[in-house]
C-alpha positions in Angstrom: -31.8 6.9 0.5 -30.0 9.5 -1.5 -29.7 8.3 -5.1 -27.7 9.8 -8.2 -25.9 12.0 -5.9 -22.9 12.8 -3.9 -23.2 14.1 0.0 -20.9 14.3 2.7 -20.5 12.3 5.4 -18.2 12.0 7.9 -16.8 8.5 9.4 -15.3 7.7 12.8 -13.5 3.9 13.6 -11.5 2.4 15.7 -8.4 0.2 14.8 -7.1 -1.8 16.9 -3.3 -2.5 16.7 -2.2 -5.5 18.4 1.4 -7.2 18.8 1.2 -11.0 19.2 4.0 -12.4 21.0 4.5 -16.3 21.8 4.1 -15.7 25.2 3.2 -12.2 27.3 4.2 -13.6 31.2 4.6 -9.2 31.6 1.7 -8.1 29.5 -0.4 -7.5 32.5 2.6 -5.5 34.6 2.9 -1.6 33.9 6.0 -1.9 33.4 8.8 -4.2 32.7 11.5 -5.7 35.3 14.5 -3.8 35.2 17.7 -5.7 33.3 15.8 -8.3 31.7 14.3 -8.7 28.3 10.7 -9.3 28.6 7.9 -10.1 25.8 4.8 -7.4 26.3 1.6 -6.9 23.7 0.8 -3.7 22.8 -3.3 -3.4 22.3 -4.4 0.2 21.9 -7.8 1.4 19.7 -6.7 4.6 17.4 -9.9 6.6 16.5 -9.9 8.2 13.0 -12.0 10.6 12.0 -12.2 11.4 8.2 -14.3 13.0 6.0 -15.3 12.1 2.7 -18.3 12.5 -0.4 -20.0 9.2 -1.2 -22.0 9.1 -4.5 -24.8 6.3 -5.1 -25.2 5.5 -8.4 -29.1 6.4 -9.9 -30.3 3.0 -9.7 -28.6 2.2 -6.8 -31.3 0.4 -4.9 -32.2 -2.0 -8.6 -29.2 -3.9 -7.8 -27.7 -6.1 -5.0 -23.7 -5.1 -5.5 -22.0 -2.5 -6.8 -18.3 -1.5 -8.5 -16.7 0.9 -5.7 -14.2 3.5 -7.0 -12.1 4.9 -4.5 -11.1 8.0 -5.6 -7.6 10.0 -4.1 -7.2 13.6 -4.8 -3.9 15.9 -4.5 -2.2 17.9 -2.6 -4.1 20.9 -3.4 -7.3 19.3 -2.0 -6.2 18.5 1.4 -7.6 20.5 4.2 -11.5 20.5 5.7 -13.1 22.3 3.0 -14.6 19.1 1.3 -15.8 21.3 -1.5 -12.2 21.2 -2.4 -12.0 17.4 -3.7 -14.7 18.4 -6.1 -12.0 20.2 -8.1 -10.4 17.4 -10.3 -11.3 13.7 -11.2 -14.7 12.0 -10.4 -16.2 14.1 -8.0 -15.9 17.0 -10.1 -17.7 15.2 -13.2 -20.3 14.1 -11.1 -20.9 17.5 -9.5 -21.2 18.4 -13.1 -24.2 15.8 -13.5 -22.2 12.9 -14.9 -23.4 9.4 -13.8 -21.3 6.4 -12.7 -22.0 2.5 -12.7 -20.0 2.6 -9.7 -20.2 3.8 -5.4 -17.7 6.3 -5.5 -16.1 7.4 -2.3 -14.0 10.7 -2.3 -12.0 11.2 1.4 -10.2 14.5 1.9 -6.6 14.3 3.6 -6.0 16.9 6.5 -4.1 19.5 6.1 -0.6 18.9 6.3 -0.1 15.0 6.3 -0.6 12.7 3.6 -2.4 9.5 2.4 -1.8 6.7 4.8 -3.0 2.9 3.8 -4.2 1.9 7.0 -6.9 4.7 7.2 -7.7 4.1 3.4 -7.9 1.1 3.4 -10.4 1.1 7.0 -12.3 3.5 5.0 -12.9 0.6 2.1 -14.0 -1.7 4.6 -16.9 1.2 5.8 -18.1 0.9 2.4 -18.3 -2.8 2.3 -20.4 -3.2 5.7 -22.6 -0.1 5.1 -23.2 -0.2 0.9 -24.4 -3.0 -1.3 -20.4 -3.4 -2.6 -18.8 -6.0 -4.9 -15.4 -6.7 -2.8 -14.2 -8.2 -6.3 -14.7 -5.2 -8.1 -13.2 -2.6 -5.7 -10.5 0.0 -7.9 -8.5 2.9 -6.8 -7.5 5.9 -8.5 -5.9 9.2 -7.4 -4.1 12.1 -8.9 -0.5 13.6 -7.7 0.0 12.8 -4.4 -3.3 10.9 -5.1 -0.7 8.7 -7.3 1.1 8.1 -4.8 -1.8 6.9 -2.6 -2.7 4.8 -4.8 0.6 2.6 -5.1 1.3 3.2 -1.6 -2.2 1.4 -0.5 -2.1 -1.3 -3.3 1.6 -2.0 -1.9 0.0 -2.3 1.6 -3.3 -4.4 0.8 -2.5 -5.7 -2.1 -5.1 -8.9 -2.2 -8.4 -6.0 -1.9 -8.6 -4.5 -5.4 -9.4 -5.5 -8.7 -7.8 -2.7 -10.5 -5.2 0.8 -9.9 -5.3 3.9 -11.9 -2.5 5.9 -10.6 -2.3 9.3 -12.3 0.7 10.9 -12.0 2.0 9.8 -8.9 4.7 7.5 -8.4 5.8 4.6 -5.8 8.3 1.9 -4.6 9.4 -0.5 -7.0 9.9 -2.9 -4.2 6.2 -3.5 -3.9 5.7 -4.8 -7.6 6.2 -8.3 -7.0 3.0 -7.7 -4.3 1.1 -5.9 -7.2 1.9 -8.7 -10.2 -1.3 -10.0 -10.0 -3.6 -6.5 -10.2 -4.3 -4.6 -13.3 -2.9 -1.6 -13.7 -3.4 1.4 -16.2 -0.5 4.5 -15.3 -1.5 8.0 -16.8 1.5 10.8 -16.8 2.1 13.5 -18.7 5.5 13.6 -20.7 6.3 17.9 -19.7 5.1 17.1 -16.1 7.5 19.9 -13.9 6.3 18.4 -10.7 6.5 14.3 -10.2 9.1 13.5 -13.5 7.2 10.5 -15.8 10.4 9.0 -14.9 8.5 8.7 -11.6 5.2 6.3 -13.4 8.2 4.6 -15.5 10.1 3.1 -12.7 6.9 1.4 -11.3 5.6 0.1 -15.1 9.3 -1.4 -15.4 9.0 -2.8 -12.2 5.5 -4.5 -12.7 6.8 -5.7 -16.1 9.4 -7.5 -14.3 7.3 -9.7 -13.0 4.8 -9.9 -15.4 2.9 -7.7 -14.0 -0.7 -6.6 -15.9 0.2 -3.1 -16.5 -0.1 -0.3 -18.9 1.3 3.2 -19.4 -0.6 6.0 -21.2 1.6 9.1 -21.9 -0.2 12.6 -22.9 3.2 14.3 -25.2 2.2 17.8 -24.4 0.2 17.8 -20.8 2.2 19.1 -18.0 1.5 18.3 -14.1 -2.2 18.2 -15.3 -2.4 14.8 -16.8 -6.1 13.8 -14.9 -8.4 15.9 -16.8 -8.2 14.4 -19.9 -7.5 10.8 -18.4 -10.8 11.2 -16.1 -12.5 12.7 -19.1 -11.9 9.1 -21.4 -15.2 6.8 -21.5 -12.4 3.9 -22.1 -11.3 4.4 -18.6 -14.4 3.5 -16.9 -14.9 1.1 -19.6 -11.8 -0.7 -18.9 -12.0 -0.5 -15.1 -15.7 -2.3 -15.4 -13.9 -5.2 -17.1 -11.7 -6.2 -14.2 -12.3 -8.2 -11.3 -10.3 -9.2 -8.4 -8.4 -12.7 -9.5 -6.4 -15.0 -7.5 -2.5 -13.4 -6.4 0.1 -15.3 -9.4 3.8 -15.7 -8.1 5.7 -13.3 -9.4 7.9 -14.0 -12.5 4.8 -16.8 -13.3 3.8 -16.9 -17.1 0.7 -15.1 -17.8 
């Protein structure tokens, strides 16, 4: 058991993808009948390799479940150099000794593509089978396109987390009746020259709405570089500890 420290690790799953028809009367043919419309199920396993750094907190083994905190980092980070997520956010902190009350898992995107919700959201249910996690108290977080991650898997498995911390990122407003029922705490920076705060203001409008439980913290003078000082706030972690995964509201409910 490795305790009170991050390590690498690399994961491998299949997903299996299957199309459910009413009935399948060609599903066992190659091919379909010419010049007829036939129902078919698709069932095909897509392996996924993806690597990522796990930290266990100290006292790990002292308790039976655990906070997970899935972190999401940037553009910058992607690539196969996992020494490169250790840059920003939580796996820089704890590389610099800090300890967390939570499992934090850290994946790096490949080169060239971006964060997609299926894979994250695979990767969430490794944690649950192999580590002692509490599945109510599983939050996300990411930075830039890490921001984006965040909404675009909340949007996409909405009913799995207990809270979001998108950091400058941004996502579809569409989603926020989905998201009513999930705390959220945005963090943007008001001079940021790459993703507008426009960007984090559509989707806090959007939550609000429906009564969404949302918050927006603005930094006045940060630029692009709004996660260092909103990863380096104790009330963060704080506030993340406080929530737990509660029952989905209809949207436009009273609180």
């Amino acid at each position: 058991m490795i305790r009170g420290k991050s390590f690498a690790a690399a994961l491998v799953f299949g997903l299996v993808l299957v199309c459910r028809t009413p009935f399948c009367p060609a599903a066992e043919r190659a091919g379909g009948e010419p010049g007829k419309q036939q129902a078919q199920k698709l069932e095909r396993t897509i392996k996924v390799t993806m690597a990522y750094l796990l930290y266990l907190p100290q006292d790990y083994a002292q308790k039976d479940s655990w906070p997970l905190l899935l972190f999401l980092h940037g553009a910058g980070e992607r690539g196969s150099d996992l020494n490169r997520v250790k840059v920003h956010g939580p796996p820089k902190l704890i590389e610099a000794g800090k300890q967390f009350p939570f499992i934090v898992v850290s994946p790096q995107c490949p080169g060239g593509q971006w964060w997609q919700p299926h894979e994250l959201a695979a990767l969430v249910d490794e944690m649950v089978e192999k580590y002692k996690v509490d599945t109510d108290r599983i939050y996300v977080t990411g930075l830039s396109m890490g921001g984006f991650g965040t909404w675009s898997l909340a949007g996409f498995a909405p009913d799995r987390f207990a809270a979001l911390v998108p950091i400058c990122g941004g996502g579809d407003p569409m989603t926020a009746r989905r998201l009513a029922h999930v705390p959220v705490w945005v963090f943007h920076g008001a001079k940021d020259p790459v993703v507008p705060l426009s960007a984090s203001e559509r989707m806090v409008e959007a939550l609000k709405k429906v009564n969404g439980n949302v918050k927006l913290t603005v930094y006045p003078e940060a630029g692009h570089d709004s996660w260092t000082e909103a990863y380096n706030d104790p009330e963060l972690y704080r506030w993340l500890l406080e929530q737990k995964r509660s029952p989905k509201k209809a949207a436009g409910a009273k609180p």
